[in-house]
C-alpha positions as a LaTeX table, in Angstrom:
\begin{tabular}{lrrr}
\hline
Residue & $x$ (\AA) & $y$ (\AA) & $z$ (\AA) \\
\hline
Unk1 & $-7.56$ & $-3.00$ & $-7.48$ \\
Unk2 & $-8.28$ & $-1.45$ & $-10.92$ \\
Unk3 & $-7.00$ & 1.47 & $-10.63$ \\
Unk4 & $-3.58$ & $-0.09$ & $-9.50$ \\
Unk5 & $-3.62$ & $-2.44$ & $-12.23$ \\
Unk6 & $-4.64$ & 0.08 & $-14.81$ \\
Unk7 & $-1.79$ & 2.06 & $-13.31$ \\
Unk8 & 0.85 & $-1.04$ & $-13.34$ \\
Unk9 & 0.04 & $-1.78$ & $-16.77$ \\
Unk10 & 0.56 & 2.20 & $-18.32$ \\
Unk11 & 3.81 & 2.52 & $-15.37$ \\
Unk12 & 5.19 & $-0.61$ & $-16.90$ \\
Unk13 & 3.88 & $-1.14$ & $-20.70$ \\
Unk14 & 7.47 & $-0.99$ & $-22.05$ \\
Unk15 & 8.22 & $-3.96$ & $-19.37$ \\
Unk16 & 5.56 & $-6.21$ & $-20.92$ \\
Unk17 & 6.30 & $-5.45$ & $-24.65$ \\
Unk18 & 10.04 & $-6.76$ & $-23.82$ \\
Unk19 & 9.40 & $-9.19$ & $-21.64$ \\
Unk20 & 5.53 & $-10.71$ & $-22.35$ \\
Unk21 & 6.17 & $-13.80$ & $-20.25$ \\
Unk22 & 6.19 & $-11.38$ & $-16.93$ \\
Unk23 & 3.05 & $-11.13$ & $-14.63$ \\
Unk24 & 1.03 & $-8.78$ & $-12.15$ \\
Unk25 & 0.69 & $-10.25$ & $-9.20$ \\
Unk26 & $-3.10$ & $-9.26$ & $-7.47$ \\
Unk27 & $-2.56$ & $-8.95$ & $-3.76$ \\
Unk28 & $-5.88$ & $-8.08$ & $-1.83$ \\
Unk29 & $-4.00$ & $-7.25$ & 0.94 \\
Unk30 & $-2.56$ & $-4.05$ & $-0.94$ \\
Unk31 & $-6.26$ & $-2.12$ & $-1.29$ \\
Unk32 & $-6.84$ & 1.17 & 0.43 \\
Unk33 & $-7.88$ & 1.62 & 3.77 \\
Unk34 & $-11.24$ & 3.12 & 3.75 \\
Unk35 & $-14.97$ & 2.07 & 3.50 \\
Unk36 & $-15.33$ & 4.69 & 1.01 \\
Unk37 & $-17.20$ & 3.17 & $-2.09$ \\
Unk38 & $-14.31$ & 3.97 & $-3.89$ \\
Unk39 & $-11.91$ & 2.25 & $-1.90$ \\
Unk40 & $-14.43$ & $-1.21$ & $-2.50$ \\
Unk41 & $-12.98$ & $-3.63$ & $-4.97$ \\
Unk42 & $-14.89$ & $-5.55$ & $-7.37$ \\
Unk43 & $-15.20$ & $-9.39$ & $-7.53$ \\
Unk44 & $-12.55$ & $-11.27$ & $-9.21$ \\
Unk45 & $-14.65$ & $-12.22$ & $-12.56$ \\
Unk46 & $-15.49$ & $-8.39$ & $-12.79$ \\
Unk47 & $-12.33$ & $-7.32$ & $-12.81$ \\
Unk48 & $-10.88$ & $-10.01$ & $-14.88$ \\
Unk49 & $-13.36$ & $-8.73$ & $-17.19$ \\
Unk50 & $-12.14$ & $-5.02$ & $-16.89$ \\
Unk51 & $-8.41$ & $-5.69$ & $-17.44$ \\
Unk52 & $-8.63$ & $-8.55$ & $-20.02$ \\
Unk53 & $-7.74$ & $-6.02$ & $-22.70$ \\
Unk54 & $-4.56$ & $-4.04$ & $-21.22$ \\
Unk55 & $-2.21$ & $-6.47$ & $-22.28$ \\
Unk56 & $-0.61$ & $-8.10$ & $-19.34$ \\
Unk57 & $-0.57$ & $-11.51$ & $-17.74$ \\
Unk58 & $-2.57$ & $-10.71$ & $-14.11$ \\
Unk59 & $-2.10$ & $-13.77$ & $-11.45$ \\
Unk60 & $-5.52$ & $-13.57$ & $-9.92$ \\
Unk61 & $-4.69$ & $-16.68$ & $-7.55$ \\
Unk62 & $-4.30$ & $-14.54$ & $-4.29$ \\
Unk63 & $-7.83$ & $-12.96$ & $-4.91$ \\
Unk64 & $-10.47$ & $-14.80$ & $-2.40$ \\
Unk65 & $-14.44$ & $-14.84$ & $-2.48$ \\
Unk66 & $-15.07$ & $-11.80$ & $-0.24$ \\
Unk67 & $-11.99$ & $-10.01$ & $-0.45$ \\
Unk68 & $-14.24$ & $-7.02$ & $-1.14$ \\
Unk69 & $-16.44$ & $-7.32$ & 2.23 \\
Unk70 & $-14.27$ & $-4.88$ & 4.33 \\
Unk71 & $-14.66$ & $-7.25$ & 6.90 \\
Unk72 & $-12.09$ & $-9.34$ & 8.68 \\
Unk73 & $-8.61$ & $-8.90$ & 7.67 \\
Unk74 & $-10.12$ & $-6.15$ & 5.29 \\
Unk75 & $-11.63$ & $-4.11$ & 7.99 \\
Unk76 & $-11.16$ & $-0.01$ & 7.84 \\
Unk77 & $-10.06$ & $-0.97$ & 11.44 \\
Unk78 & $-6.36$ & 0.32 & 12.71 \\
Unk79 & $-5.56$ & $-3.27$ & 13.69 \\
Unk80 & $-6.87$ & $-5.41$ & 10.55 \\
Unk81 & $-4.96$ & $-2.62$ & 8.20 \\
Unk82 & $-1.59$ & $-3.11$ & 10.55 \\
Unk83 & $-1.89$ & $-6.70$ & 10.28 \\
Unk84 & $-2.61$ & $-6.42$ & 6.24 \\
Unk85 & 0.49 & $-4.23$ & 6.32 \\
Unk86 & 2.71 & $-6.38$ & 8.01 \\
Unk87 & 1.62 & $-9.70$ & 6.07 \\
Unk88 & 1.92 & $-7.52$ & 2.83 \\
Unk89 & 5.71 & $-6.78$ & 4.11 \\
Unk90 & 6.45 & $-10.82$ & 5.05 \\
Unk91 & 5.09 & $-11.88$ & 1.76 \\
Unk92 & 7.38 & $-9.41$ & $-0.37$ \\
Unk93 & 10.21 & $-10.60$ & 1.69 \\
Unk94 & 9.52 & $-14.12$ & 0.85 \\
Unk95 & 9.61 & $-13.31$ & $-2.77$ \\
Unk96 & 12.32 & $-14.53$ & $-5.10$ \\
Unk97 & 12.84 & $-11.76$ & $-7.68$ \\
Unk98 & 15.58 & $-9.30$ & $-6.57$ \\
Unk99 & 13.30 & $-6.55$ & $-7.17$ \\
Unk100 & 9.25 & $-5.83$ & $-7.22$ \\
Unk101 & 7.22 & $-2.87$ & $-7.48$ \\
Unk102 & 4.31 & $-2.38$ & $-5.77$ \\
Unk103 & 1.50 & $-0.34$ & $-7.34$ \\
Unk104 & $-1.48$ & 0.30 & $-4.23$ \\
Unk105 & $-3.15$ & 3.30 & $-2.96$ \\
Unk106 & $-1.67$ & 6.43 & $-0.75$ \\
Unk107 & $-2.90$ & 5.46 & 3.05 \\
Unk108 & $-2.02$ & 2.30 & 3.01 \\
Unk109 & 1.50 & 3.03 & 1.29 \\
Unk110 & 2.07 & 4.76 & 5.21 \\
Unk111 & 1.21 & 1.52 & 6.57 \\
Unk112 & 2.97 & $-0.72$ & 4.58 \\
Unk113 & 6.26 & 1.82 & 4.96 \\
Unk114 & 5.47 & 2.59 & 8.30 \\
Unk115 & 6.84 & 5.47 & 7.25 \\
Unk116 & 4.42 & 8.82 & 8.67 \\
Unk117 & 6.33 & 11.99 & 7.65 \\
Unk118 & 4.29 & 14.01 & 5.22 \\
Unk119 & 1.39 & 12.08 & 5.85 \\
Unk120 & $-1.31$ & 15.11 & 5.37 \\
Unk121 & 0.22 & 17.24 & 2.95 \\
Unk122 & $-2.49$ & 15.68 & 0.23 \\
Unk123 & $-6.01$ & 14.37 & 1.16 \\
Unk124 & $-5.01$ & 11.48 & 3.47 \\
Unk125 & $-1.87$ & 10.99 & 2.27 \\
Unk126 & 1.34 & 11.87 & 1.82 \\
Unk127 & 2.34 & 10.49 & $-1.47$ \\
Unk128 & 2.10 & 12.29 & $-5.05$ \\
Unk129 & $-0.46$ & 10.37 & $-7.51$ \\
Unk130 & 1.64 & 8.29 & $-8.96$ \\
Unk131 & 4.88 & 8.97 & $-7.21$ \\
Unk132 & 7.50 & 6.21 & $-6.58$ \\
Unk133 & 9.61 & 5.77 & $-3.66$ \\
Unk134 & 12.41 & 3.16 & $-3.35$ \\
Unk135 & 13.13 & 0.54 & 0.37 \\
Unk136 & 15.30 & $-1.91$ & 0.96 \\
Unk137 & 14.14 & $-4.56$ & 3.08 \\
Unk138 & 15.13 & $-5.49$ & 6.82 \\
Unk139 & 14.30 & $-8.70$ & 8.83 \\
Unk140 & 14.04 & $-8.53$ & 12.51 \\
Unk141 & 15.09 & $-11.80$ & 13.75 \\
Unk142 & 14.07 & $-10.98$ & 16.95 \\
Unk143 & 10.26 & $-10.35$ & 16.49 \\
Unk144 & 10.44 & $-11.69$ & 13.28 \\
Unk145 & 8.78 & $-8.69$ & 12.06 \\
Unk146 & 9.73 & $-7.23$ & 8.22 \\
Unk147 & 10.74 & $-3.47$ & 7.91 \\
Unk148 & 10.73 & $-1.49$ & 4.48 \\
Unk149 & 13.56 & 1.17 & 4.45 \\
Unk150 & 14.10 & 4.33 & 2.73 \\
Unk151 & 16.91 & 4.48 & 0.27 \\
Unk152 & 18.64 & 7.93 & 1.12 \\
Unk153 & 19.12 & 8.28 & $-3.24$ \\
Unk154 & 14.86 & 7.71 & $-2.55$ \\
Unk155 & 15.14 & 10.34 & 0.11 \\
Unk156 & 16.87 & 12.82 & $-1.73$ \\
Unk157 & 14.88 & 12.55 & $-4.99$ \\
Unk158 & 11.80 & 13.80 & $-2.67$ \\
Unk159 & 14.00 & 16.66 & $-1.51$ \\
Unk160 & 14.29 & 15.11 & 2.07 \\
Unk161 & 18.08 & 16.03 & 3.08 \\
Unk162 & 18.06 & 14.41 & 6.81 \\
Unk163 & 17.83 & 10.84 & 7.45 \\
Unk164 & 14.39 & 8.31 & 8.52 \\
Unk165 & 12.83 & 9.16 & 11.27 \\
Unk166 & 13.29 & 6.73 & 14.36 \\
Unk167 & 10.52 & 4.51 & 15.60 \\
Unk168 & 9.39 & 6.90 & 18.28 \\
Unk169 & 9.27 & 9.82 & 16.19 \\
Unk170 & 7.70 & 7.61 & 13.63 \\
Unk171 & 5.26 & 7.03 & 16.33 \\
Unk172 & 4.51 & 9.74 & 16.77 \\
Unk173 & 3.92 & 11.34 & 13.45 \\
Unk174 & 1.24 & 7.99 & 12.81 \\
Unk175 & $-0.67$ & 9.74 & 15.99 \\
Unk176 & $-0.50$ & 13.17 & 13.96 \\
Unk177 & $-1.45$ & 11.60 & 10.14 \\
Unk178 & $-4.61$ & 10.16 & 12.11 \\
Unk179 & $-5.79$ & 12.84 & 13.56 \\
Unk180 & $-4.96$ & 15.02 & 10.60 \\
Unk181 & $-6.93$ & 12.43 & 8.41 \\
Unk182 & $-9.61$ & 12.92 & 10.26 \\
Unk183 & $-10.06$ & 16.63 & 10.02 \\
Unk184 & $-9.37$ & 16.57 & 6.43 \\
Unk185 & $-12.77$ & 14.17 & 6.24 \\
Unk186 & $-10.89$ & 11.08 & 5.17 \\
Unk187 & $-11.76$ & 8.95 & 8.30 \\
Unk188 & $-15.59$ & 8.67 & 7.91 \\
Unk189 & $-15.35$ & 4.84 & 8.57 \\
Unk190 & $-14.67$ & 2.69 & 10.82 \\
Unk191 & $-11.27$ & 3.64 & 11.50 \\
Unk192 & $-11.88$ & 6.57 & 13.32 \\
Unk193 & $-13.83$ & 4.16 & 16.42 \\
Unk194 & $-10.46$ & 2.56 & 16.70 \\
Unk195 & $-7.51$ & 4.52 & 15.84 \\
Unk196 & $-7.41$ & 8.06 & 16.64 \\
Unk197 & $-6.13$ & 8.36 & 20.07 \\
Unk198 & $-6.01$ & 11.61 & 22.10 \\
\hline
\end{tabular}
């Protein structure tokens, strides 16, 4: 989470000088997949203590005890990240601001976008350090499940000139990022038990 708020504050910096009254918003539910001792966060106090001196207004009220176990909801488990993903999605739908940016880490971007293409072309993951990518989002009355969709200008500004990919393909290309993330090393956790599938 300090990396992504480091990140969010130099991204943003001209934001806050304008506007000091606006806020990060720390969402546990947005940290990286892995085990890796990287991908642990450190306990709220610590990292209040970290960030006190960038300059912008953090919300810390969304940050538990234990949100750093990698247990439970935070498991490196294909399931606990999917369900992570898919709260993350309800509870930027149910936001009031028109807009929001979300600063988090490459993997999970795939899960929260549930988007696959181009998912090994860096080390387990398909997205630039620091590259931005703009979605709409979609409701699903029906399962009552959230959906984050690519602009096409979003599209186009990564040099992509055909449209999404459907769910099946989409599917199918989370089969191949697995499996590719696991021969480029980056599934020495517990997420290769459960989600690589032959």
């Amino acid at each position: 989470m300090h990396r992504a708020i480091a990140t969010a504050v130099e991204s943003f910096q001209p934001l806050f000088d304008r506007l000091p009254d606006s806020r990060l918003v720390a969402l546990p539910d947005l940290q990286e997949i892995s085990s890796f001792p990287c991908d642990i966060g450190s306990e709220v106090t610590a990292l209040q203590a970290k960030t006190e001196d960038l300059g912008a207004h953090i919300d810390w009220s969304h940050v538990e005890d234990g949100w750093t176990s990698k247990d439970g909801r935070y498991k490196p488990t294909r399931e606990a990240i999917q369900e992570r993903a898919r709260a993350a999605r309800r509870w930027l739908y149910e936001r009031p601001e028109k807009e929001v940016v979300v600063v988090t880490h490459g993997a999970f971007l795939h899960f929260l976008t549930e988007d696959w293409e181009d998912s090994c072309v860096y080390e387990g993951t398909g997205w630039a350090n620091t590259e931005y990518r703009t979605y709409e989002m979609a409701a699903a009355p029906e399962d009552d499940e959230i959906s984050l969709v690519e602009c096409d200008s979003s599209r186009v500004r990564r040099g992509k000139t055909h449209g999404a990919s459907s769910r099946d393909e989409q599917s199918r290309l989370y089969g191949m990022a697995l499996q590719g993330w696991e021969e480029q090393g980056y599934l020495l956790n517990g997420i290769t038990q459960t989600a690589v599938v032959g």
